[in-house]
C-alpha positions in Angstrom: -30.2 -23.1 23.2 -32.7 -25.2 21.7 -35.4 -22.4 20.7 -32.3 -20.6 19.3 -31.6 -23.2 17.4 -35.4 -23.8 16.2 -35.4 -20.2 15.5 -32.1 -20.8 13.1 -33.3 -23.7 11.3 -36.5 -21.9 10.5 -35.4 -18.7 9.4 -33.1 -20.8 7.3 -35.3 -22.8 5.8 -37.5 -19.8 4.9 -34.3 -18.2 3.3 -33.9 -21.3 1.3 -37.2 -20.4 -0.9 -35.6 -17.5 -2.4 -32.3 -17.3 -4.4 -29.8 -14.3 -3.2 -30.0 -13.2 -7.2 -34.0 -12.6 -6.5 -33.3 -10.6 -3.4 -31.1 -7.8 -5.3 -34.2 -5.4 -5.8 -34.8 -5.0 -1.9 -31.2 -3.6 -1.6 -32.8 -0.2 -3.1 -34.5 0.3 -0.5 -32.5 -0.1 2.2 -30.4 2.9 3.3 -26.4 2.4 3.4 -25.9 6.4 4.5 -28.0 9.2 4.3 -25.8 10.8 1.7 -24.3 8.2 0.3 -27.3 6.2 -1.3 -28.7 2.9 -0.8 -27.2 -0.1 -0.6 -28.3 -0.8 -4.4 -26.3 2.4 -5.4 -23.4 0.6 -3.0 -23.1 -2.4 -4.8 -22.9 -0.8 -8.1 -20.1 0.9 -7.1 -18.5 -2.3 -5.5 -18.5 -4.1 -8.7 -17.1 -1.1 -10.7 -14.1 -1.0 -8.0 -14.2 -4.7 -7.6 -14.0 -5.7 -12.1 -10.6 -3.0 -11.8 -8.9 -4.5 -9.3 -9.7 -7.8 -10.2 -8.5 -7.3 -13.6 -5.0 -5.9 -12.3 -4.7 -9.4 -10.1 -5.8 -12.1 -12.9 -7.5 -13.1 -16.1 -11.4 -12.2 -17.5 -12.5 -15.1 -15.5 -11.3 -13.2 -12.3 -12.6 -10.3 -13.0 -16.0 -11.9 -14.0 -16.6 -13.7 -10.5 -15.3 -10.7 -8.5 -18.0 -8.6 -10.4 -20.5 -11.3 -9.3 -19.5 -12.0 -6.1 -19.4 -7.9 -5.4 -23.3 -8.1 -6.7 -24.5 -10.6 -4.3 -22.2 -9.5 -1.5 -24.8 -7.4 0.4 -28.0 -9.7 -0.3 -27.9 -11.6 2.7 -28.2 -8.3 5.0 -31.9 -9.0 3.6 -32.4 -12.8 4.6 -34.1 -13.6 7.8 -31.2 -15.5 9.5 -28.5 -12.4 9.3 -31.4 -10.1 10.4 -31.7 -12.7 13.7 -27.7 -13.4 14.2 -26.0 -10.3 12.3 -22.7 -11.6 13.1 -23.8 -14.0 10.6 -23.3 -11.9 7.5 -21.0 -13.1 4.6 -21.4 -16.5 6.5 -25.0 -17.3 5.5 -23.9 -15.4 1.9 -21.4 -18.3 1.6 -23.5 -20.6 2.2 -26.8 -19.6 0.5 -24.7 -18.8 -3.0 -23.4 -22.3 -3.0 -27.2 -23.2 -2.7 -28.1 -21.5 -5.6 -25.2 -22.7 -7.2 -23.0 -20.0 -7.5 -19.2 -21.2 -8.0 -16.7 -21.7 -5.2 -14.8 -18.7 -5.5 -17.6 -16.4 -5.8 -19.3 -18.1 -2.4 -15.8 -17.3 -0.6 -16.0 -14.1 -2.3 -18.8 -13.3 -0.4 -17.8 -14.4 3.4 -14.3 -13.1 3.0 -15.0 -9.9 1.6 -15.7 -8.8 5.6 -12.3 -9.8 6.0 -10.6 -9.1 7.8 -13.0 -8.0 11.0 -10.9 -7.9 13.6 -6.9 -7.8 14.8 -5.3 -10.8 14.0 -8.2 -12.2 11.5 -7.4 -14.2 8.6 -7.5 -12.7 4.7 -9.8 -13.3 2.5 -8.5 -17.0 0.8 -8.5 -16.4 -3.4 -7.9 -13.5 -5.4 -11.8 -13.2 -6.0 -12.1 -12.9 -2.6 -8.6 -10.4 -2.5 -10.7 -8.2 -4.9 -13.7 -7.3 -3.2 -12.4 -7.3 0.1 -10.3 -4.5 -1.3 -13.3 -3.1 -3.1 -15.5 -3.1 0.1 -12.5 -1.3 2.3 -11.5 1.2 -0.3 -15.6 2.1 -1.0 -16.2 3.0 2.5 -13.4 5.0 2.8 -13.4 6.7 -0.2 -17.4 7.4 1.0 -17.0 8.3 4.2 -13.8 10.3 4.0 -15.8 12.1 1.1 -18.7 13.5 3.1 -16.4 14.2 5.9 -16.2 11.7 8.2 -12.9 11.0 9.1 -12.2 9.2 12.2 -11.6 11.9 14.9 -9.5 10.9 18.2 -10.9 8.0 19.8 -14.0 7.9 17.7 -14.3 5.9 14.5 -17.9 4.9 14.4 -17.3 3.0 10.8 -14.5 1.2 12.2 -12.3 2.9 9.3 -9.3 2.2 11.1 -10.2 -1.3 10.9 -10.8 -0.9 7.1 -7.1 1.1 5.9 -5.3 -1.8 8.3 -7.5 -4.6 6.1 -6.1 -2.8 3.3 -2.5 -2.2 4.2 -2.3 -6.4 5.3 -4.0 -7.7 2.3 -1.2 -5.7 -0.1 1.7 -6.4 2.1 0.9 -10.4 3.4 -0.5 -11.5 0.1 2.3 -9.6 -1.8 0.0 -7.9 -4.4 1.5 -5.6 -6.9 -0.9 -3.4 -6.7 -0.2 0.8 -6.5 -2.4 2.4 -2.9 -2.6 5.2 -4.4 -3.9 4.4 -7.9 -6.4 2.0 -5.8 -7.5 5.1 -3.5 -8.4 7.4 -7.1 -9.5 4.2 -8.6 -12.2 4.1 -5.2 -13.2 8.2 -5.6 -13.7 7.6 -9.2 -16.5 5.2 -8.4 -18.7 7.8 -6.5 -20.7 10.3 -8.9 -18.3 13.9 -10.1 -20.1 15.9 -7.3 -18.8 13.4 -4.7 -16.2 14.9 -2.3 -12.5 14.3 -3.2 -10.1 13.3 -0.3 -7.8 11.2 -1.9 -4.9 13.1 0.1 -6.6 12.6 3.2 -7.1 8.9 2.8 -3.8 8.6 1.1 -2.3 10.0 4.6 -4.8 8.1 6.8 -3.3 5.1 4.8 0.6 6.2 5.3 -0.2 6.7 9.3 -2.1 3.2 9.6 0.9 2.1 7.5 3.4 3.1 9.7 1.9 1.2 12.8 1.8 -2.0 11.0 5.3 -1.9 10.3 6.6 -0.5 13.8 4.3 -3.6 15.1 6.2 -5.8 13.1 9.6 -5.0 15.4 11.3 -2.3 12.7 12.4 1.6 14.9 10.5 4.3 13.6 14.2 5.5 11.8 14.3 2.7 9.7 10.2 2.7 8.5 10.9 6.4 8.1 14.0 5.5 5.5 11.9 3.0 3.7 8.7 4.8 3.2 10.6 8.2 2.0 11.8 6.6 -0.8 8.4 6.3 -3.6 7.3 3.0 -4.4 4.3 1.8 -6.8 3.4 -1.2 -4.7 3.7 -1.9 -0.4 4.0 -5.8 -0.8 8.1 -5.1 -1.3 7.9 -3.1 2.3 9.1 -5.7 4.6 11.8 -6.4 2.7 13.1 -2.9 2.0 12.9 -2.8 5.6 15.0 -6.5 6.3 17.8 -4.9 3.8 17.7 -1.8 5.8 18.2 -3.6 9.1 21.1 -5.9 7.4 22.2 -2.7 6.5 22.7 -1.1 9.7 25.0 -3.9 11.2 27.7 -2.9 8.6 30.8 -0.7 10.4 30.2 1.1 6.9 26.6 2.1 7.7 26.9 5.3 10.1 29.8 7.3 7.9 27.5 6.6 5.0 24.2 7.4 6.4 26.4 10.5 8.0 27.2 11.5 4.5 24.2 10.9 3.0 22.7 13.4 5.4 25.1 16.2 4.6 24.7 15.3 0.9 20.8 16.0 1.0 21.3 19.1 3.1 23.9 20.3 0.4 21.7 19.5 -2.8 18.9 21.4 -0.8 20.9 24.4 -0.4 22.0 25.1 -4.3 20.6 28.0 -5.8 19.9 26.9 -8.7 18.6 23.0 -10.2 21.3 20.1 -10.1 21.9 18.2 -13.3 23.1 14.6 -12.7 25.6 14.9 -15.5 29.4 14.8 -14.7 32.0 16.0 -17.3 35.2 14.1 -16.5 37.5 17.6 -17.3 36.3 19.1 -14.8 37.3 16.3 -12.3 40.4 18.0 -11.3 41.0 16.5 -7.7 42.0 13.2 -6.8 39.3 12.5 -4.3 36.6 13.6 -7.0 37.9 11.4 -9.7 38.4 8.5 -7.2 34.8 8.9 -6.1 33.3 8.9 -9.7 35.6 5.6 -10.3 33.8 4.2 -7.5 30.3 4.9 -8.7 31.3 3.4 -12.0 32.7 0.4 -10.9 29.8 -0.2 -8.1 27.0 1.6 -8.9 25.8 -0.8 -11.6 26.5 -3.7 -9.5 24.2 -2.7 -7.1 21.4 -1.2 -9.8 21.5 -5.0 -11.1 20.8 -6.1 -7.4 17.8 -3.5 -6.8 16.2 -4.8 -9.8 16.4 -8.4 -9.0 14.8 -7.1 -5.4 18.0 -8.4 -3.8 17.7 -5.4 -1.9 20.1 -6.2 1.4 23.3 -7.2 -1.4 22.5 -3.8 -3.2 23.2 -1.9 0.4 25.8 -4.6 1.1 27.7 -3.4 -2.1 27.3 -0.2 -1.9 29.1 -0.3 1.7 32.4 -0.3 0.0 32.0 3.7 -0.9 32.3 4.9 2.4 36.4 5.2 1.9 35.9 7.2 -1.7 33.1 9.6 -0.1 35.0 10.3 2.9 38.0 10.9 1.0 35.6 13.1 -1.1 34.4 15.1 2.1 38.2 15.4 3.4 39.6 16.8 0.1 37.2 18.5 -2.0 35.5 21.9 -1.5 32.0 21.5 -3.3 31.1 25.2 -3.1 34.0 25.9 -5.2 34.0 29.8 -6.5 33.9 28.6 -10.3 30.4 28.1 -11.2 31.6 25.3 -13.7 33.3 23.4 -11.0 30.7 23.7 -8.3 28.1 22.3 -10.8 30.1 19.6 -11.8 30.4 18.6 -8.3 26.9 19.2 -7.3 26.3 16.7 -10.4 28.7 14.1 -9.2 26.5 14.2 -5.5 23.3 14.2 -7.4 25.0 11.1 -9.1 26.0 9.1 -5.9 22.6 10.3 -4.1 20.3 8.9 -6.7 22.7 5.6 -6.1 22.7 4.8 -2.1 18.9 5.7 -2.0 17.0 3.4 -4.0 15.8 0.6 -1.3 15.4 3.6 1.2 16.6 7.3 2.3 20.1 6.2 4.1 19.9 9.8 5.6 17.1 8.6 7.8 19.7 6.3 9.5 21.7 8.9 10.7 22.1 10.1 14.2 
């Protein structure tokens, strides 16, 4: 333990005569992948991807420390002490930027970029840190997934796995409003034109890693299906889509309506021709139809004013009390009427109420 020990404190000392800023050249010479460039060419791309994230999650002076935190991110591969205890990487960064007297956040920028390395790891702790963390993750899979090297079966050499679940925690557990799939174009964009474009297949590889997480967090695969169906810009709002979902569920309303939900997708598939969501009242001629269009007058703006506010389990809770008007609806009304006026009308009036019970997530999902 005690030559170790020697061993660190001179390599550390040794380190200490250069600065990490003086080190950048030598990063041009070291391989990252054979045909993805140096390390040099890496970082370059890191602080393009780093600077447009950053700017989405704060002001200049964010976007200016992520850009040099993403430049000196690498450097320490090249010191003596990570080449002797490689575990050591982003540590010694930390700890050698605060030497040189780089700021705060760009030093935690630089150790918590790796984060997170492992199941159950901490995030990275600021948003400089949030940014090229991101950057890093969304680089190598943008890279690898470009030249064709997916993760297949068991195998995932470049722990990319590892990466898209680093991704898919730091959006979700630090609530970022940030869009995946903007950030997953935003990655490809910072590779040169002839580059290979997969953005579908890491956008999927994303979805699938997603889905794990939230099953891991105790929600059935019915009610993750229900949530993700539904398109949203940002994942940070998941677990509580998911929460409203589950609240949802324990309502006596919940089955007939996700029942009837179902059969109102399958019968908005099947119509020859496109659906337009307007209704004209004259053509409301039975009392179940115009009772159901009441209904989605009366609660249907309730419950948009709930969504908005992201009180999404009150939204579901409100929109419970038109299971009565829908069933009535489904009791007394023949949709496929012969009269192409009424039919549409009522195939307008569905499109209506189905735009309604399915903004948190796809109710149909929920049925048995």
């Amino acid at each position: 333990m005690r030559a170790r020990l020697a061993d660190a404190k001179f390599f550390f000392e040794q380190d200490s005569k250069r600065t990490l800023e003086s080190r950048l050249p030598g990063l041009d010479k070291v391989v990252y992948h054979g045909k993805l460039g140096t390390q040099g060419q890496r970082i370059e791309r890191l602080r393009v991807l780093a600077r447009e994230i950053a700017g989405e999650l704060g002001d200049e002076s964010i976007v200016e420390q992520a850009d040099r935190a993403a430049c000196l991110a690498k450097v320490d591969l090249l010191t003596d002490m990570v080449g002797e205890f490689p575990e050591l990487q982003g540590v010694m960064g930390c700890y050698y930027a605060r030497r040189d007297g780089e700021s705060d956040e760009v030093a935690l920028a630089i150790e918590d970029h790796y984060k997170p390395r492992f199941a159950g790891d901490g995030l990275p702790r600021g948003t400089v840190g949030l940014a090229v963390a991101l950057a890093d993750k969304l680089e190598t899979l943008a890279g690898l997934f470009g030249i064709g090297q997916a993760p297949s079966g068991d195998k995932d050499p470049f722990a990319l796995r590892r990466h898209a679940l680093g991704v898919i925690r730091m959006l979700i557990e630090r609530q970022l409003l940030l869009d995946p799939h903007q950030l997953v174009s935003q990655a490809f964009a910072a590779f040169p034109p002839e580059h290979g474009q997969a953005q579908a297949e890491v956008g999927y590889f994303l979805r699938e890693r997603l889905v794990g997480y939230l099953r891991e967090g105790g929600y059935t695969a019915q009610e993750v299906e229900a949530v993700l169906e539904v398109p949203s810009q940002t994942w940070a709002e998941l677990p509580k889509r998911l929460a409203a979902v589950r609240a949802f569920s324990t309502l006596p309303e919940a089955a007939a309506l996700a029942a009837a939900n179902k059969r109102i997708g399958n019968i908005l598939k099947k119509s020859d021709s496109p659906v337009a969501g307007t209704i004209d009242l004259s053509l409301l001629r039975e009392p179940a139809e115009q009772e159901l269009q009441k209904a989605i007058e009366q609660i249907g703006p309730e419950a948009s004013t709930l969504f908005e506010r992201g009180e999404y389990a009150d939204s579901l809770r409100v929109l419970a009390a038109l299971r009565e008007p829908v069933d009535a609806f489904f009791d007394g009304v023949m949709v496929n009427a012969e009269d192409a006026a009424l039919r549409a009308n009522r195939l307008g009036l569905l499109t209506s109420l189905h735009a309604a019970m399915n903004r948190v997530a796809d109710l149909s999902k929920l049925a048995a």
